[in-house]
C-alpha positions in Angstrom: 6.1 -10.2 -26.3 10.0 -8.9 -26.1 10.4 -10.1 -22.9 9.3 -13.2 -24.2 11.7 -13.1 -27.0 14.0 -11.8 -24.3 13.8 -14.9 -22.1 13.8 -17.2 -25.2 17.4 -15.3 -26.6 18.8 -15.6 -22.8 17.7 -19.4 -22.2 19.0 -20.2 -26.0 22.6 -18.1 -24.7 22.3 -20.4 -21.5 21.7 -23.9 -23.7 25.4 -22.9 -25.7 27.2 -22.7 -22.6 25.7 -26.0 -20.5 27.9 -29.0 -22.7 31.2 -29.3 -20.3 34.6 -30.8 -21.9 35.1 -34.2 -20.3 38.5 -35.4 -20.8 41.6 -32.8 -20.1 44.0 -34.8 -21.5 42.5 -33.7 -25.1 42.2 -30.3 -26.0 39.3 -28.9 -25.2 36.5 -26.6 -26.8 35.4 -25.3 -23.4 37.0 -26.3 -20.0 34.5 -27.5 -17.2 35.5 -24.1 -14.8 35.4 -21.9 -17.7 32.3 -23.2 -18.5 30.6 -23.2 -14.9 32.0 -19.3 -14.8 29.8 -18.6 -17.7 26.7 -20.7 -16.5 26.9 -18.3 -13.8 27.6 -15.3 -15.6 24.4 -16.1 -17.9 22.1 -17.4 -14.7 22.7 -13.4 -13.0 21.9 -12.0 -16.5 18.6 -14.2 -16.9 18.0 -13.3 -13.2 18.4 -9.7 -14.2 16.5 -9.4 -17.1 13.7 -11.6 -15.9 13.4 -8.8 -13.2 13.3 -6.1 -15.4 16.5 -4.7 -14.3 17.9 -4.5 -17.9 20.9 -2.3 -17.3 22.3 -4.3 -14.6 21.7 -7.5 -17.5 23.9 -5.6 -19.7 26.5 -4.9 -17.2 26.5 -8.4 -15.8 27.1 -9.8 -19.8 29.7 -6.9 -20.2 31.7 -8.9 -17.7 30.7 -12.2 -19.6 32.0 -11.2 -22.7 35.1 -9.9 -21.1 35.5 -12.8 -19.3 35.1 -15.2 -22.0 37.7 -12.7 -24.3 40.0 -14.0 -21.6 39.5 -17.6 -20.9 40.0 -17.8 -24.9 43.0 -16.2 -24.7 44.4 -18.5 -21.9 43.3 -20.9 -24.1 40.2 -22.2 -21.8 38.0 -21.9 -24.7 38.1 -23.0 -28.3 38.5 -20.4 -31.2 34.8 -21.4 -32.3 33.5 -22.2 -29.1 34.4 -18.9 -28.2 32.9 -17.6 -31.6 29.4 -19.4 -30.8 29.1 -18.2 -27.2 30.0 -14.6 -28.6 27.2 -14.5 -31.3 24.8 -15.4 -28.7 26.3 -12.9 -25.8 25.5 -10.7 -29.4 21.8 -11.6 -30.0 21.3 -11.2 -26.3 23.1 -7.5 -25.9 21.0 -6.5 -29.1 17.8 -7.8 -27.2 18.8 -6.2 -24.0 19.8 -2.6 -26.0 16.4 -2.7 -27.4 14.7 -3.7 -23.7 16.8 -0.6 -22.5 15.9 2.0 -25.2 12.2 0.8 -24.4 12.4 1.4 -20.8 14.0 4.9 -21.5 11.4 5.8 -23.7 8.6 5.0 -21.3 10.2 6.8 -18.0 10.6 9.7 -20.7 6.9 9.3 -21.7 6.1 9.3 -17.9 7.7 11.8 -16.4 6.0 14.1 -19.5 2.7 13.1 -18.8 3.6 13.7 -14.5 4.5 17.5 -15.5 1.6 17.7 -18.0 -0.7 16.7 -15.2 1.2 18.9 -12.5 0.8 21.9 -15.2 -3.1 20.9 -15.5 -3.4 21.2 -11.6 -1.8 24.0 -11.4 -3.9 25.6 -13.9 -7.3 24.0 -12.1 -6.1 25.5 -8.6 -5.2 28.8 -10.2 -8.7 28.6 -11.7 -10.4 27.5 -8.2 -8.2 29.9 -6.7 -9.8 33.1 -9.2 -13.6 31.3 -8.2 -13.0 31.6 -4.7 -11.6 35.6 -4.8 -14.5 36.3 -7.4 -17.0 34.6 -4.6 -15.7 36.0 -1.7 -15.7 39.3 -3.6 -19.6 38.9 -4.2 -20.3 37.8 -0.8 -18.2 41.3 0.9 -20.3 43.0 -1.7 -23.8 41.4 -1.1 -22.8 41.7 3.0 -21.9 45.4 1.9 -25.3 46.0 0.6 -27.4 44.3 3.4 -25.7 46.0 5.6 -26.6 49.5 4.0 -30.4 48.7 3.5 -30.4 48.5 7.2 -30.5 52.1 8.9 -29.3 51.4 12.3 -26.0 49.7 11.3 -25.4 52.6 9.4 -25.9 55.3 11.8 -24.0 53.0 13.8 -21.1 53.4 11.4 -20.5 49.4 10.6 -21.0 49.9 7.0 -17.4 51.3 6.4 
């Protein structure tokens, strides 16, 4: 379900960047490089996330947002143009935090259960371990007392 709503906040982030300027005699809200810069900024962060790889998501619209910081600076972006494509780069690092915090929590939740499991088979072999002395204990004992109901190996000294 949140990668769902992951995809769906990433495609709608995608769908604010696709409308190019046309004419560069008028000013423009969002020139046609600037624009195809940020198409391919959003495309490695879809890519990203749609692998599961949300860090590298983050870091890849890190770089977006700086990126788009600049080109409305130089002026390659309108003022609200710039403000729309920033609310969604918002919605999509909130998702992406969340995805993150997610993924940390289950690798957390993992690696407990791996130690609670290695604990549990270390107790088990300690456990077998104990079973095998206390047999092999019985067995020299029972082996001990065979040996002593028969006469001859005693006289013959072999039940030391």
């Amino acid at each position: 379900m949140m990668r769902k709503r992951l995809t769906l906040a990433l495609v709608s982030g995608l769908l604010l960047l696709l409308p190019l300027a046309g004419c560069a005699a008028e000013p423009v809200e969002l020139q046609a490089a600037t624009a195809e810069n940020l198409q391919s900024a959003m495309l490695g962060i879809t890519e990203a996330a749609a692998g599961g790889d949300f860090t590298e998501a983050q870091s890849l619209l890190t770089a977006m947002q700086g990126n788009l910081r600049t080109a409305a600076a130089a002026g390659q972006v309108s003022a609200e143009r710039s403000a729309s494509i920033q609310t969604a780069i918002n919605r999509v690092s909130t998702d992406l935090t969340v995805e993150i915090e997610a993924a940390a929590i289950a690798a957390e939740a993992a690696a407990e259960a791996a130690a609670l499991a290695e604990e549990q088979n270390a107790k088990d072999a300690a456990e077998d371990a104990r079973d095998a002395e206390k047999k092999a204990a019985e067995d020299a004992k029972d082996a001990r007392e065979e040996c002593l109901d028969d006469k001859d190996r005693v006289k013959a000294g072999e039940c030391n």
